[in-house]
FIDO-730671 format. One record per residue (C-alpha): x, y, z; residue in one letter. Coordinates in pm, whole numbers, plus 50000, padded with zeros to 5 digits. Example, Ala and Ser with C-alpha at 12.3 -4.5 7.8 and 13.67 -1.06 7.14 Angstrom:
2
512304955050780A
513674989450714S
END
This chain:
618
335099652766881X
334879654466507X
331689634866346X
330209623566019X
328109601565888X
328609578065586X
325279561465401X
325659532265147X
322819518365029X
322989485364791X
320249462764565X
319519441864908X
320869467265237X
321419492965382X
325099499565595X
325129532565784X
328499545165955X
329209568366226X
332849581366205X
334789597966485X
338059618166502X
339609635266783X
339989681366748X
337829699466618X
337499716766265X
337019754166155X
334509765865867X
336999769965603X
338179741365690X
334749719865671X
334529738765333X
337659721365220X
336869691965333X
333849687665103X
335169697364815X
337889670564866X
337409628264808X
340519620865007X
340009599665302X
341429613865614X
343369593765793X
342419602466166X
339039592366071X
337889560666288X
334709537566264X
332459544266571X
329529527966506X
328299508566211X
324139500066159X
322839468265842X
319489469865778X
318709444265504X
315299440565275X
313319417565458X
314689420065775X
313799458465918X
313979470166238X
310509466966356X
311189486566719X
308959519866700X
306489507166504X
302849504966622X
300199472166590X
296919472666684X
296599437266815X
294829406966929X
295629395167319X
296289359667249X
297329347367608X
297219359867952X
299659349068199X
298879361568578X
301559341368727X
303959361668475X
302279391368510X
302089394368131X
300209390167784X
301479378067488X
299849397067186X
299189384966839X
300669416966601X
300879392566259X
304279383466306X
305569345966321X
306329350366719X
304009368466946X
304809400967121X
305509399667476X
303549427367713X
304619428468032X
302259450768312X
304769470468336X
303879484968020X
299999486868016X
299069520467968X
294819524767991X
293059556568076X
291929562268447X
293139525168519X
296039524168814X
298059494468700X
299819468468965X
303949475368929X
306849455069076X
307139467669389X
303959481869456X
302399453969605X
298869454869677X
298179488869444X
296279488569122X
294919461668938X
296169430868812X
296729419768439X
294419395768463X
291729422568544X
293199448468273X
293309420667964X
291449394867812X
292219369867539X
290909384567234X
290939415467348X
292229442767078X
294529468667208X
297179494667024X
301519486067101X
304549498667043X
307539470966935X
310009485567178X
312139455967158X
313049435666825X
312489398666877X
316159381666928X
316859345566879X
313749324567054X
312269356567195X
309259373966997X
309309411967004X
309029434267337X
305659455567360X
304239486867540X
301009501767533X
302779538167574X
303029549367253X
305779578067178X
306489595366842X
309919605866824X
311029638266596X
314199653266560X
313839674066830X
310689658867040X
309339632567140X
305369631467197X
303549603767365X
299719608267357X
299499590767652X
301889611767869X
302029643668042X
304039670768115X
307879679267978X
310749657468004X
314199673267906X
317139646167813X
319579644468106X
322929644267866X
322509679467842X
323769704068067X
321609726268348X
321449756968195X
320819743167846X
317979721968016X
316079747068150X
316319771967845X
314929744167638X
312109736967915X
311339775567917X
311269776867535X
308899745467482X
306759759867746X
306349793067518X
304599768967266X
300939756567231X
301429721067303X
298479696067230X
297499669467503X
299899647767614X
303869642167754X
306749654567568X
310369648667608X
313399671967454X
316099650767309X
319769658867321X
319579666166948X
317739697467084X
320629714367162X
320639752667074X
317199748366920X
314519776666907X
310949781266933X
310409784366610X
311779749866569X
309579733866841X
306589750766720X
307329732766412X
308059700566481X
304999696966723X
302539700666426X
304759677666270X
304139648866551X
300689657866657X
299779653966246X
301289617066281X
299789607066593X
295989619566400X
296879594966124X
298079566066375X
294569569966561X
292289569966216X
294609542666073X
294029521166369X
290109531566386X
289339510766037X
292149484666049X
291159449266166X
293709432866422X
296239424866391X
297689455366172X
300639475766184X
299199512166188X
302599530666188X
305609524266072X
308849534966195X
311649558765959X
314109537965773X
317969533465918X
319469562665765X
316399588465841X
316519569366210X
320219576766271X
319939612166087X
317409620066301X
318449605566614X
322589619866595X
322909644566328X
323739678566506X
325829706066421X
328979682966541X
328939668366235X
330279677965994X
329189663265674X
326869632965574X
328089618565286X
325429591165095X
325899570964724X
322059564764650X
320499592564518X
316779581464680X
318599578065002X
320049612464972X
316309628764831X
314779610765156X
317269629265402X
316899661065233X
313379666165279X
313449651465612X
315669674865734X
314239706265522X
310799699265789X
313119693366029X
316529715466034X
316839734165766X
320089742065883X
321709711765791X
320469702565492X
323959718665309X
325989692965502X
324309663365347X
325959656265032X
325779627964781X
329029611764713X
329949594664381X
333579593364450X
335769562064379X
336339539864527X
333429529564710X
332509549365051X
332459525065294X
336479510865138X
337329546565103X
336869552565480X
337889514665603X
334439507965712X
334379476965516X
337879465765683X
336359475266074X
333049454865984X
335179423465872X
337079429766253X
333989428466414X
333959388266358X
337489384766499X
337729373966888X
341149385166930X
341309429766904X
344539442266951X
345669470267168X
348329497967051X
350819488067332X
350689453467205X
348149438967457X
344799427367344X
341049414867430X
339599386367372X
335899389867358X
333629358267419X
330019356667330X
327599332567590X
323839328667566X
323029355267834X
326579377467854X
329269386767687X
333089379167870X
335889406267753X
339339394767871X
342359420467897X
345569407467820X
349139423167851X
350399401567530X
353909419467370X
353729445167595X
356499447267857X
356659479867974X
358539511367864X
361869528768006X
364479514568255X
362609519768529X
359409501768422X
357349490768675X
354959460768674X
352089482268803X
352329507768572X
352549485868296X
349619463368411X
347699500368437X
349069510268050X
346909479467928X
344529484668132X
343699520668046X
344159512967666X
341299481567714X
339029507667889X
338839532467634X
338769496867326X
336209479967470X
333979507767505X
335059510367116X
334199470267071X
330809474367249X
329269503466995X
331189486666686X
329549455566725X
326509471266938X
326809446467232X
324209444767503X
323149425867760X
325239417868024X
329219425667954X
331509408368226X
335089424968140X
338079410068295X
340699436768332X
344469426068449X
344749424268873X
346029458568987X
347309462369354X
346699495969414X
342859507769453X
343969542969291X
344669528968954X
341719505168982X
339729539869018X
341719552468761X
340939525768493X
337129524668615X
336809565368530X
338239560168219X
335669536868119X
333049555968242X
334089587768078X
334509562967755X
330989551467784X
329569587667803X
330289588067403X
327839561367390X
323869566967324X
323059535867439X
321899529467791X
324219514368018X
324969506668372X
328239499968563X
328849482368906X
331999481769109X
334769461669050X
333609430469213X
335619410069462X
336989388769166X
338529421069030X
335579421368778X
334199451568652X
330259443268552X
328249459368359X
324519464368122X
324519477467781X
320809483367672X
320349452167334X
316999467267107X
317709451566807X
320539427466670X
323619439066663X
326619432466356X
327799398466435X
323909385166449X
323289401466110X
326429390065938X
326859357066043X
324859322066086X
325489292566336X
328129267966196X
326319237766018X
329199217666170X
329659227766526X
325939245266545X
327489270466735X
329019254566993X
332669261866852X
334409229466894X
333449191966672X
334119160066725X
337349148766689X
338549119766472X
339129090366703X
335779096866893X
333979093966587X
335979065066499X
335159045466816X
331549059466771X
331539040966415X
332799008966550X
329579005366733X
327529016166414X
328948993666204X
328178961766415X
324508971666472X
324258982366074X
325758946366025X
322998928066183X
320228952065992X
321278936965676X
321408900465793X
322118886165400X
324688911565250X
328178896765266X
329648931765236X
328628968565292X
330028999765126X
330219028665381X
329489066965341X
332009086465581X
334859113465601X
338239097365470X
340049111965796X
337519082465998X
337679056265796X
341439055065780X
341539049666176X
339469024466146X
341219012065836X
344939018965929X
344569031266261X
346359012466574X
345268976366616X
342928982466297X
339658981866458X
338238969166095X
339328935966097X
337928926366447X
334558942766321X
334418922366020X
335238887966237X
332708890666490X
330168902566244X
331328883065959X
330558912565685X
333118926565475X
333268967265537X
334238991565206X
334539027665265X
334039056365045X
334039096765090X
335399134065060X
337099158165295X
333799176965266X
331689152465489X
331109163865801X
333119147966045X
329959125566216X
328449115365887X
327839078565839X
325719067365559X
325389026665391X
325629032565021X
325088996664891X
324748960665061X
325048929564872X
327498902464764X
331198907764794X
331828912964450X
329128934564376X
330378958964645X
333848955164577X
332988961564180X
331228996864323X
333779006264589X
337788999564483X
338429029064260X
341429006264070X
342168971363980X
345548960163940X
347198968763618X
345168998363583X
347349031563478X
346409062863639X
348139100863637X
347979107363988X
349609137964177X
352049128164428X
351969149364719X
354069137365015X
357199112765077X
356029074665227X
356239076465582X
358489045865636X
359729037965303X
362589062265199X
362479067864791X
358499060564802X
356319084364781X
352029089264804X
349229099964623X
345749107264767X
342259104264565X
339579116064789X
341199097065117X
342289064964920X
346519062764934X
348519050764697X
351949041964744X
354229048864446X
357669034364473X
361009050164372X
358589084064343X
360229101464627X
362249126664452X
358999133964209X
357029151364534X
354409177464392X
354409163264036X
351909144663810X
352919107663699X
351829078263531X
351839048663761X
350369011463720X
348389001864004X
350238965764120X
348238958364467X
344858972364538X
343518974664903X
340118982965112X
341729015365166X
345269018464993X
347519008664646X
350889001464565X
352039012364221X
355059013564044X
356379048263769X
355579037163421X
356559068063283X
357999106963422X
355939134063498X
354259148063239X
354129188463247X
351529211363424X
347939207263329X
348719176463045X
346689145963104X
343999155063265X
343619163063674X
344209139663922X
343679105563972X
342859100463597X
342969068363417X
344019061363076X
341749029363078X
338069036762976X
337649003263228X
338349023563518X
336459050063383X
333349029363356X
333869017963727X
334269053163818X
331219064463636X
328959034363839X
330599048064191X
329479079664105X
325719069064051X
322989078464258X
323679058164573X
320699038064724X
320849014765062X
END
């Protein structure tokens, strides 16, 4: 597997791409590569990081705080660090010299948290978490420094080697790390460790241990809460964390960003430092490699498979639902089988949504609904595929056995947001939920409204009404006009005003008062009034008519039928709560003459327009 890594940094973030192709790639022909701009086409987007000003990842970074609350029946602490929400400490994570701490599952052994911490208390943490949605960040007391190659935690002991490695490359790197003077505490080998030397452990360990001494004297003389150490910034973190010599090339457009990753890997891996290059090429990096085009996909529910089935992915408060479905695809060859193309789809979905969950960096708890197969060999089939699939991924995950639904469940490890959080906000009209109102509820909902806003204003005669045009005309025109038994029990007269751009609940009274006073503010015409209006659509029951619209309010032109999608001049003849007739008083005048639609060559109507369009007060 081909790899590279694409940095673009702009005024307000910072995007960060991991690109994947299958084969691999000589010397000569890396060479090439870099002296070339061309995009290659086998290229594909693996995994795509946003970290915007304001809004860094806080996980690795280290607080000396304030214990704000202690929760025995939780078993946990929540910590004051500075931040809006407080961090959450769970016993699990309580790390204190010579103190045995009480685990799940060890009942009865060590000490409780309500022995171990007080309120007010001051202790050092680790964000190992970021907070997400209502929740306030995750914390640990065991701190770990990670390096390119190590990771130290002062609190630890012994060495760890990363399990994605294989045996013999595990021991050789245990056996070299032992060679080396190591200062007090745990360390851990990382899989970027692969094929590394002494020298480069001896290093890097002088490297951490000279952090962890400034951590320590930081925290010594700051008051709580503080942050004490902060972690690398996104492209340093994912330099650090992936680049290896499977990469080929790093390519970044900020020249700062390129000056940081070049020093950091001179301390580091000198090594690699040639295979970082800064890119100026047009036109921009992440269009050149159709990042920008795979980000944009990562909002879309529906991802398409290259058979011509698809998933449909589904986002809930506590999971996330991926459905597999054949779609287009029927099968291949005469002697096409429903099995084997229910397994096709299947296979392809595997090896996608594995795809789906590092492009949009899902976690949690993924539910993925693949198509029924009868035979358990190619539900074994489909299951290794996704588990060889998932081996690409650094993220930690677990998967169960297809369930007795046919369900195959898994856990993909969530640390920080992931795209769709970042990019996108709850809908101000559906607040999330996906579906609004619809137009007759609200309209039955506003029958009610209007008689209790009738007896508010006990002496008003007549009422002009806030709401979206699409309401009001079911109310208005709808079946059995609802209006006109409103106004009889209540004895008010009801005028209605509004855009498209309401939201579809909104209800506001603009004005109460006599009749004439609101019927001045709301009819947007009197009769004989002349107004260039833009006809849009035939009448609905009268053949040669035809209608114009002005913010909801219809106007029926007749003998305008065959003048659909033109501008005329018509005299208003019969004005109503919520409609006109008019009549042609002259042809259309051509595009863009006259002024835009629904104006009026009487400064009357003008004046009347110019009142409706005050400030409104109730």
């Amino acid at each position: 597997m081909r790899k590279q890594v694409l940095v673009a940094v702009d005024r307000g973030e910072t995007r960060v791409a991991i690109l994947e192709a299958e084969g691999s790639v000589s010397s000569r022909q890396r060479s090439r590569q870099r002296g070339s701009r061309k995009t290659a086409t086998d290229w594909r987007v693996a995994e795509i990081y946003i970290e915007r000003r304001g809004a860094r990842s806080i996980v690795g970074n280290v607080y000396k705080g304030r214990v704000d609350n202690v929760l025995p029946g939780l078993e946990a602490a929540f910590v004051d660090i500075g931040l809006e929400k407080n961090g959450f400490l769970h016993s699990d994570d309580i790390v204190l010299p010579g103190v045995e701490v009480a685990r799940r599952g060890r009942a009865g052994k060590g000490k409780r948290i309500s022995e171990l911490l007080r309120p007010g208390q001051e202790i050092l943490v680790q964000v190992v978490k970021d907070p997400l949605k209502t929740k306030g960040p995750r914390l640990s007391m065991q701190l770990s420094i990670a390096g390119r190659y190590l990771v130290y935690v002062p609190q630890g002991e012994g060495i760890g080697v990363s399990r994605r490695l294989d045996d013999a490359e595990r021991a050789r790197l245990r056996r070299e790390l032992q060679k080396v003077a190591l200062p007090e505490g745990g360390w851990i080998v990382r899989t970027a460790a692969q094929g590394a030397k002494r020298e480069d452990f001896e290093r890097e360990v002088l490297y951490l241990r000279m952090l962890y001494d400034i951590l320590r004297e930081r925290a010594e003389r700051s008051p709580a809460p503080a942050l004490v150490f902060q972690g690398a910034d996104l492209p340093v973190r994912v330099v650090r964390d992936i680049f290896s010599d499977e990469f080929e090339r790093a390519l970044v457009d900020d020249e700062k960003a390129y000056e940081r990753l070049v020093s950091f890997l001179s301390r580091t891996a000198p090594e690699l430092v040639e295979r970082v290059e800064l890119d100026s090429g047009e036109p921009p990096l992440f269009e050149r490699f159709g990042v920008d085009r795979a980000l944009r996909s990562t909002l879309e529910r529906r991802v398409d498979l290259p058979s011509g089935g698809y998933l449909v992915i589904d986002y809930a408060e506590a999971m996330t639902v991926i459905d597999v479905n054949s779609g287009s695809f029927t099968g291949r060859g005469k002697g096409a089988k429903l099995e084997d193309t229910i397994t096709k789809t299947n296979l392809e979905a595997a090896d996608e949504v594995v795809r789906q969950l590092r492009l949009r960096d899902i976690g949690g708890i993924i539910v993925i609904d693949f198509i029924d197969m009868a035979r358990a060999r190619n539900r074994d089939a489909v299951l290794r595929r996704l588990r060889e699939a998932l081996e690409r991924d650094r993220t930690k995950t677990y998967v169960v056995e297809v369930s007795p639904l046919g369900l195959v469940e898994m856990t993909r490890q969530n640390v920080t947001e992931g795209v769709r959080e970042i990019l996108t906000k709850p809908c101000p009209t559906c607040n999330g939920e996906g579906v609004v109102l619809s137009e007759e509820t609200v309209a039955f909902e506003a029958a009610r409204w209007l008689r209790e806003i009738a007896f508010q204003h006990p002496a008003a005669e007549a009422l002009l009404i806030r709401m979206n045009p699409r309401v009001s005309a079911i109310l208005t025109r709808g079946p059995g006009r609802p209006i006109e038994e409103i106004e009889a029990e209540t004895g008010k007269r009801f005028h209605f005003e509004g855009t498209e751009a309401l939201p579809i609940d909104h209800m506001e009274v603009v004005m109460a008062g006599s009749a004439d006073e609101v019927a001045e503010r709301a009819l947007p015409f009197r009769e004989g009034d002349e107004v260039l209006v833009e006809l849009v659509e035939p009448h609905m029951y009268n053949e040669g008519d035809a209608v114009a619209k002005l913010d909801g309010y219809v106007i029926a032109v007749r003998g305008a039928a065959d003048l659909v999608g033109q501008k005329a001049l018509v005299r208003i003849e019969r004005v109503g709560r919520s409609s006109a007739e008019a009549s042609l008083v002259a042809q259309p005048e051509a595009s863009g003459a006259g002024g835009g639609e629904g104006q009026s060559r009487t400064p009357a109507v003008r004046r009347r327009r110019a009142r409706r369009e005050a400030p409104a007060t109730s």
